[in-house]
GUMIZA-33031 format. One record per atom (N, C-alpha, C): x negated, y, z. Coordinates in steps of 0.05 Angstrom, whole numbers, plus 5000, padded with zeros to 4 digits. Layout:
! residues N
XYZ
...
This chain:
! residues 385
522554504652
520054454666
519454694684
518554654709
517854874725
515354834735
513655054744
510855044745
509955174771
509155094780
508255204804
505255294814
503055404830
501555414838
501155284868
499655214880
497855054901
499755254927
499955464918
501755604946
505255564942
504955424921
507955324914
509655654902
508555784884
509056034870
509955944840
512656034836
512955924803
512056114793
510156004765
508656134745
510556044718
509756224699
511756234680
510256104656
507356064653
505955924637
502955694644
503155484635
500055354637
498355494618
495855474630
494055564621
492955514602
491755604576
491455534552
489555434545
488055294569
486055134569
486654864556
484654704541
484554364533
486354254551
487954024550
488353914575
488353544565
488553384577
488153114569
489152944589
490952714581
491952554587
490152244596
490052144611
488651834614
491451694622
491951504601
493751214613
492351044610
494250924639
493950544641
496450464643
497350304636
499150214650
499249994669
502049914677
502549804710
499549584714
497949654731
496849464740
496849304768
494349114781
495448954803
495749204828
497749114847
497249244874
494949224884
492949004874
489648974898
488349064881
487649334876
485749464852
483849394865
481149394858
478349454874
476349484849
474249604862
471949834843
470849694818
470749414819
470149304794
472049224773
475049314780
476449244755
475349324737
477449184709
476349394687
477049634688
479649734693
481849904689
480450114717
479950124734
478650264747
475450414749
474250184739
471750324723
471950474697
474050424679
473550484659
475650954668
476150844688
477951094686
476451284700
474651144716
472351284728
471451484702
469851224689
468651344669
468851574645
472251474650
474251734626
473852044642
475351964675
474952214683
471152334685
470052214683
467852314686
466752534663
467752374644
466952474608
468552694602
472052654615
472652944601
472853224625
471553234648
470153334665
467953454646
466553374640
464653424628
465053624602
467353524587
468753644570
470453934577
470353974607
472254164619
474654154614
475753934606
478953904597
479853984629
483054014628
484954014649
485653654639
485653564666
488153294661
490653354681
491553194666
494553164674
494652884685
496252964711
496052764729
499052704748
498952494756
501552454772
501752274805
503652184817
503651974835
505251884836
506251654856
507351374852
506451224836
503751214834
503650894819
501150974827
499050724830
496450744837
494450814809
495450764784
493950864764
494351154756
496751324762
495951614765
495351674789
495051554810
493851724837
491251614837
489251434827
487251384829
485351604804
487651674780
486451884775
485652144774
488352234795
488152454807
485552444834
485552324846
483452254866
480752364855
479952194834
477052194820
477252464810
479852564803
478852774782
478753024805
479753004833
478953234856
476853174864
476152934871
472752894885
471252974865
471053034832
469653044826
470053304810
471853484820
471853764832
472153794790
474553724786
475153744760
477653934763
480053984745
481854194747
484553954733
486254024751
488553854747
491753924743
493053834731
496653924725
497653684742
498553674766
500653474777
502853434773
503653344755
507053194749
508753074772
509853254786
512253164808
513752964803
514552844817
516952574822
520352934808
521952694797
523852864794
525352974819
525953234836
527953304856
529353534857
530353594880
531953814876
529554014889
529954314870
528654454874
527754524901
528854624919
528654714951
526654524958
526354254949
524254034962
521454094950
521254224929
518754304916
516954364925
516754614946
514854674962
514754534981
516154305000
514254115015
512153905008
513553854981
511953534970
509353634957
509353874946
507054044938
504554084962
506154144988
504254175017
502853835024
504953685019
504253475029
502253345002
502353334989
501053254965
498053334967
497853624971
495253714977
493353534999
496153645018
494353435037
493853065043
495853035034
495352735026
492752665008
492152764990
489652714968
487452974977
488153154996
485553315003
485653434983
486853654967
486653684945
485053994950
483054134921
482754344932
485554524917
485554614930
488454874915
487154974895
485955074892
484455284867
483555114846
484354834848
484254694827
485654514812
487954594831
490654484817
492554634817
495054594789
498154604795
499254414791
501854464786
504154274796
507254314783
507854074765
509554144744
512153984752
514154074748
516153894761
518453864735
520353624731
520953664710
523953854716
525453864712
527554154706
529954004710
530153704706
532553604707
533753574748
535653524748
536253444781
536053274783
535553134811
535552914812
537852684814
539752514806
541352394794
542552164829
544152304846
545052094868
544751774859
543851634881
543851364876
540851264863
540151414843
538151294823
534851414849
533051174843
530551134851
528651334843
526451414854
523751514847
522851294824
523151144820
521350964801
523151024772
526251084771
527951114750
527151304744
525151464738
524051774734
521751674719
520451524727
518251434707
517351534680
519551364663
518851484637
518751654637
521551904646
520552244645
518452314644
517052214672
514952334679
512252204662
512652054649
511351944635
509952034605
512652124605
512652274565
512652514576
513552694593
512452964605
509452964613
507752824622
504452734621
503952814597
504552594573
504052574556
504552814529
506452924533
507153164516
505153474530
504753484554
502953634561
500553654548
499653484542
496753474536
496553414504
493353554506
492853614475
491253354466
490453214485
488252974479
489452754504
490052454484
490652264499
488452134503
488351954521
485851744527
486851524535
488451304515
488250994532
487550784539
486750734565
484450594574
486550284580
486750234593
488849954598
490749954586
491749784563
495349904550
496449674548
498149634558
500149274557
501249364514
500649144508
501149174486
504349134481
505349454468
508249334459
510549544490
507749564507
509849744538
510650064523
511450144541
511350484548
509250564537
506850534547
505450724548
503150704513
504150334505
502650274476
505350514452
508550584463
509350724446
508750964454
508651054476
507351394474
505751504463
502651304462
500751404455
501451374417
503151164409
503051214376
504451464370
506451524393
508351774388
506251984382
504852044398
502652244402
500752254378
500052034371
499052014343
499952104319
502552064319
504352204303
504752494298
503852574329
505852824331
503453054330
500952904318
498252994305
496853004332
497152894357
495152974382
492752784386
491652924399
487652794381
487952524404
486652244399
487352054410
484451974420
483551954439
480851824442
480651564460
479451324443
479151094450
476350924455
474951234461
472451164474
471851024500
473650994521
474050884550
475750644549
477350584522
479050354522
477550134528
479349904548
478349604549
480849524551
481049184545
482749074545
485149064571
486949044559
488749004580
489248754596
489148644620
489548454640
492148464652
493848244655
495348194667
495648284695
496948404703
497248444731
496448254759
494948154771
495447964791
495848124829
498448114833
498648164860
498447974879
498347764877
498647504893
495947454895
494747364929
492047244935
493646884937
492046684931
493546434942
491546264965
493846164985
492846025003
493545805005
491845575011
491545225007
491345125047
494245145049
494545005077
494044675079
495344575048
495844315052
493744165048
492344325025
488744115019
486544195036
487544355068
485144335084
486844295109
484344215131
484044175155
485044385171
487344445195
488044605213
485044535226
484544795243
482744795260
483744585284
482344465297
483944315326
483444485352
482444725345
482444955371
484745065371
486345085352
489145215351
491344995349
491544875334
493544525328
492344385352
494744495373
494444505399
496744435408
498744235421
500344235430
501144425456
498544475466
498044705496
497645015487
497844995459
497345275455
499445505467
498845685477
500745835498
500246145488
501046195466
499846405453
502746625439
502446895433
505246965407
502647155401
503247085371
501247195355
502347375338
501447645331
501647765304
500447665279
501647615262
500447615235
500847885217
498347835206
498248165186
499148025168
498748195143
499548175114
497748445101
497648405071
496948645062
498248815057
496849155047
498149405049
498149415021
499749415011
499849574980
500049844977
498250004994
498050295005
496550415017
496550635031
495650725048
496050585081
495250525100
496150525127
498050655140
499450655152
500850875172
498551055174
499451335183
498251575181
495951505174
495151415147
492751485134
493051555102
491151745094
491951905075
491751745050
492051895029
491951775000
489751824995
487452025003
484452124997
482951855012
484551755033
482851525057
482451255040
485151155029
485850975018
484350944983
484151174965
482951084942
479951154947
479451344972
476051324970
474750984981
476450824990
476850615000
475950384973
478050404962
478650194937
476350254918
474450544917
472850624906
469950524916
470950444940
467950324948
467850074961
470349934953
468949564958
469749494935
468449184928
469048944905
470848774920
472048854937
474648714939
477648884949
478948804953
481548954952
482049054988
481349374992
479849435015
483349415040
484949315033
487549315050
488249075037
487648855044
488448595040
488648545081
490548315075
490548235110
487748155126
485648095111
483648065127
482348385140
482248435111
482248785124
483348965156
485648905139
488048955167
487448875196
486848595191
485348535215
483248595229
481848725203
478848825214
479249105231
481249295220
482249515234
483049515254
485349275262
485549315285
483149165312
481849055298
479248925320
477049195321
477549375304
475449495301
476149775322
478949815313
480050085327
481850055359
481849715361
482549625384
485849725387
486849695365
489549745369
491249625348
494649535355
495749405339
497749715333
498049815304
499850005301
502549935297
505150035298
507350045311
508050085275
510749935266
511650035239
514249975248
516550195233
519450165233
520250015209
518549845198
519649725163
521249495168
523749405164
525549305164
526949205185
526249505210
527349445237
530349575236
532149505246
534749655248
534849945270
535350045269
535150375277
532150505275
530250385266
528450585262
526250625280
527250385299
525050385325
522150245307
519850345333
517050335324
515950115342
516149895331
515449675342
512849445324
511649275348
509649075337
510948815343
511148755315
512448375322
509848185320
511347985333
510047645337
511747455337
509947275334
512047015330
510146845353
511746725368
511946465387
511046245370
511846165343
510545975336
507745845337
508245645339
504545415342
503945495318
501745525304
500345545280
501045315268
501045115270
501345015245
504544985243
506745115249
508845125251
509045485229
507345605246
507345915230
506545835199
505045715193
503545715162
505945595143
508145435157
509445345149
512345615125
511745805143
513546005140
511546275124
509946225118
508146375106
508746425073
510546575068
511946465045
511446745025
511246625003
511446944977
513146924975
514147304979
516747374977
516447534941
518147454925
517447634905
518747844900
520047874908
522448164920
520248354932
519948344949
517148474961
514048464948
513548304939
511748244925
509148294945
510148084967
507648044991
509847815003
507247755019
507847505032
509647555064
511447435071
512647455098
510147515121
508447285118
505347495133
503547175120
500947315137
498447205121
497447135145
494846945131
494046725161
491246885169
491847175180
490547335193
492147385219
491347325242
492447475267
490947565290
492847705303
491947765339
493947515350
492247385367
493547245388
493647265422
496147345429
496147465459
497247255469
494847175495
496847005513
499247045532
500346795523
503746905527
503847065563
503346975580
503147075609
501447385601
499547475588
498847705582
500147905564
502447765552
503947905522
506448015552
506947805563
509847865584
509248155601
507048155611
505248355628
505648565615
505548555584
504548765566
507148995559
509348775562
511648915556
512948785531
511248515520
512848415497
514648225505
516948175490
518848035500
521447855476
521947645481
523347505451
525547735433
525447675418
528147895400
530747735400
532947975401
535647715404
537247715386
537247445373
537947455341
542047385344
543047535326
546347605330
546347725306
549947815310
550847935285
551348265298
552548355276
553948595289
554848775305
557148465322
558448425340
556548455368
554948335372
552848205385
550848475390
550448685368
548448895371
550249145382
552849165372
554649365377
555149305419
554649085427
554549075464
552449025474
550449115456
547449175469
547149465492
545949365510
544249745515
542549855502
543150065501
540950145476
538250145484
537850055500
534249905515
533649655503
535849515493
535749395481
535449375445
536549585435
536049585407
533649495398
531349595406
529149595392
528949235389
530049045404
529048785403
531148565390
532748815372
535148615364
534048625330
535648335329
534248215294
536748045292
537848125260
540247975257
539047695243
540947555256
539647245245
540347215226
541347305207
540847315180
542447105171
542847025139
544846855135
543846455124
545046345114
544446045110
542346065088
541046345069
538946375051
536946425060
538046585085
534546715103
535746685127
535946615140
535046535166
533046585186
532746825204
530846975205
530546745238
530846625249
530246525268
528946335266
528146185263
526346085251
522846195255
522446415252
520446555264
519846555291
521946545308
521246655338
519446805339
520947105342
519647355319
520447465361
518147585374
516947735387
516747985390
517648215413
515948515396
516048665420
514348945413
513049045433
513849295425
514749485436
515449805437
512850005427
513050065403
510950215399
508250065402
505750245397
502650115387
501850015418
500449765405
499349685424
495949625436
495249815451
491949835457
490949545470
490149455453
488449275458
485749265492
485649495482
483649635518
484549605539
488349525538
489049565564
489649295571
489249075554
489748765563
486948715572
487348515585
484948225596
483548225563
481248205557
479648105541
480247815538
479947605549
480147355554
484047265545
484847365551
487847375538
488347475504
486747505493
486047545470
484547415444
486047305428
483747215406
484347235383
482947335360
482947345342
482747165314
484747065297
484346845279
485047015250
482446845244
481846875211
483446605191
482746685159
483246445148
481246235142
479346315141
477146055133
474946185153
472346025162
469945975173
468846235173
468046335154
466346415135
466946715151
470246835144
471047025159
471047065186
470846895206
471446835226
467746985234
465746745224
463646905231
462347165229
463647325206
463547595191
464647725214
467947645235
468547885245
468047805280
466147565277
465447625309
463447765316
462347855291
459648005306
461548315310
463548305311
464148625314
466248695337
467348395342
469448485369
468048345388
468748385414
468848145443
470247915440
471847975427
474247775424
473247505412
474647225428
474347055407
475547005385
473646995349
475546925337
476046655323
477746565315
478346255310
478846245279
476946125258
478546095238
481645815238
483545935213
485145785220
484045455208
482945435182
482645245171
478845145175
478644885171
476544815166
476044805138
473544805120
472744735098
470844445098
């Protein structure tokens, strides 16, 4: 185990202060402020704050970064448990860490475990380590959410065993995970403003973030989840950001070389909903019946243009002016054409199109009226009720 300080300085001992553990284990990706498991960890960190314990804390998973969060805003003292790596990387992820969660320095360190990291194998195959290294740190466990029978129901008996004081004052039951929102195309009405044979439109569809945003921090994102009753990066969300900040942002996630592009699909809406599919591999949906819709003569202007679906062969006698718009058509399981998948070079400002070439579509009524009081834009829900 190696130990570090906030300037990334190895120290040769933790401090002989209390220190205490809070688990949950795996919960949903759409946390929001009224779970149980999130109130109740509020409430842990609040109590052993109070207690002046040190906790021990970690990231990659939203139930140790939601507790590290609470336990800096609320200006407590913390041990961060590193992802397993090779030493030399130590002092970046330490820099970035701080600043990712805003952290104050003078109130945290940072423990990394001693082993190397293992070619091939994942950040998530570290888990347990990092798990029972939490757990063996600390003099006082606290489990608040525990899947009965997981990880984290045998750590805490280990701990019991191994005489460490157990407090089950913050415990509530454990809940099943739910990542999936569901949507009912078939038992409602397409709007007939969009189920349009004339519709002349390529639309983005969002989806939700199981994260942070592009360049937005981990301090942005759980002070976020801390303050709505609903899940504050779901695709309606998403939508609201970009109507709000007047821009569509640019992501390289499952583009081939890495280019920073915004896709659309050419499809009519009720052709798109069709393809609206849960992926459980991903554990999100191909996209959600949230979009921007640019009219096609304004998308052409704009610089967006069809993607050209091929193999290999086909991308290897591209110009590379071309890369950014190539998408392999994929095989007889996925079939990526089917989409008439659209895209645009990097972010796109909404400020610099026609207003009137622009509209915005929600999934039901209800949303639709919630986000016209905030753009120019017209927006359309997709469905009637």
């Amino acid at each position: 185990m190696l130990i570090f300080d906030s300037q990334c300085r190895q120290i040769e001992l933790l401090p002989p202060d209390r220190k205490c553990v809070i688990l949950n284990s795996r919960q949903s990706k759409r946390p929001c402020n009224h779970d149980d498991w999130v109130t109740a960890t509020s409430r842990a960190v609040d109590g052993v704050i109070r207690q002046e314990l040190t906790v021990i804390t970690s990231t990659g998973l939203n139930t140790w970064e939601l507790t590290a969060h609470l336990v800096n805003i609320e200006r407590g003292r913390q041990i961060i448990v590193l992802p397993s790596m090779e030493e030399e990387s130590i002092p970046s992820v330490i820099a970035q860490t701080i600043d990712d969660f805003k952290l104050d320095p003078a109130r945290c360190l940072f423990v990394a475990p001693s082993s190397d990291t293992v070619p091939g194998k994942s950040a998530k195959d570290f888990w347990p380590e990092r798990d029972l290294l939490a757990v063996e740190l600390a003099d006082v466990v606290l489990p608040l959410s525990i899947r009965p029978g997981g990880n984290f129901d045998r750590l805490q008996n280990q701990a019991a065993t191994a005489g460490k004081e157990i407090c089950n004052d913050f415990r509530v039951d454990y809940r099943r995970p739910v990542d999936r929102v569901r949507y009912d195309f078939e038992g409602c009405t397409l709007n007939p403003a969009i189920d349009d044979p004339n519709w002349r439109y390529v639309i983005h569809w969002t989806r939700s973030s199981h994260g942070p945003y592009p360049a937005e921090t981990r301090f942005e994102y759980y002070r976020d989840i801390l303050a709505l009753d609903n899940y504050c990066r779901s695709a309606y969300h998403t939508l609201l950001r970009i109507a709000t900040d007047r821009t569509i942002r640019s992501t390289n996630r499952f583009i081939r070389g890495g280019h920073q592009v915004v896709s659309f699909s050419a499809l009519e809406p009720r052709e798109a909903v069709k393809l609206m599919r849960w992926r459980r591999r991903y554990v999100s949906y191909s996209f959600e019946p949230y979009g921007v819709a640019i009219r096609t003569d304004t998308a052409i202007a704009a610089g967006l243009r069809p993607v050209v679906y091929g193999d290999d062969n086909l991308y290897s006698q591209l110009a590379d002016s071309d890369w950014p718009f190539f998408q392999s058509r994929g095989s007889e399981v996925s079939d990526w054409r089917p989409e008439a998948e659209w895209r645009h070079l990097g972010d796109i400002d909404l400020l610099s199109l026609p207003a009137d070439g622009i509209k915005l579509i929600t999934y039901t009524c209800r949303e639709a009226v919630a986000l016209q009081q905030l753009t120019e834009h017209e927006v359309i829900p997709l469905i009637l009720t």
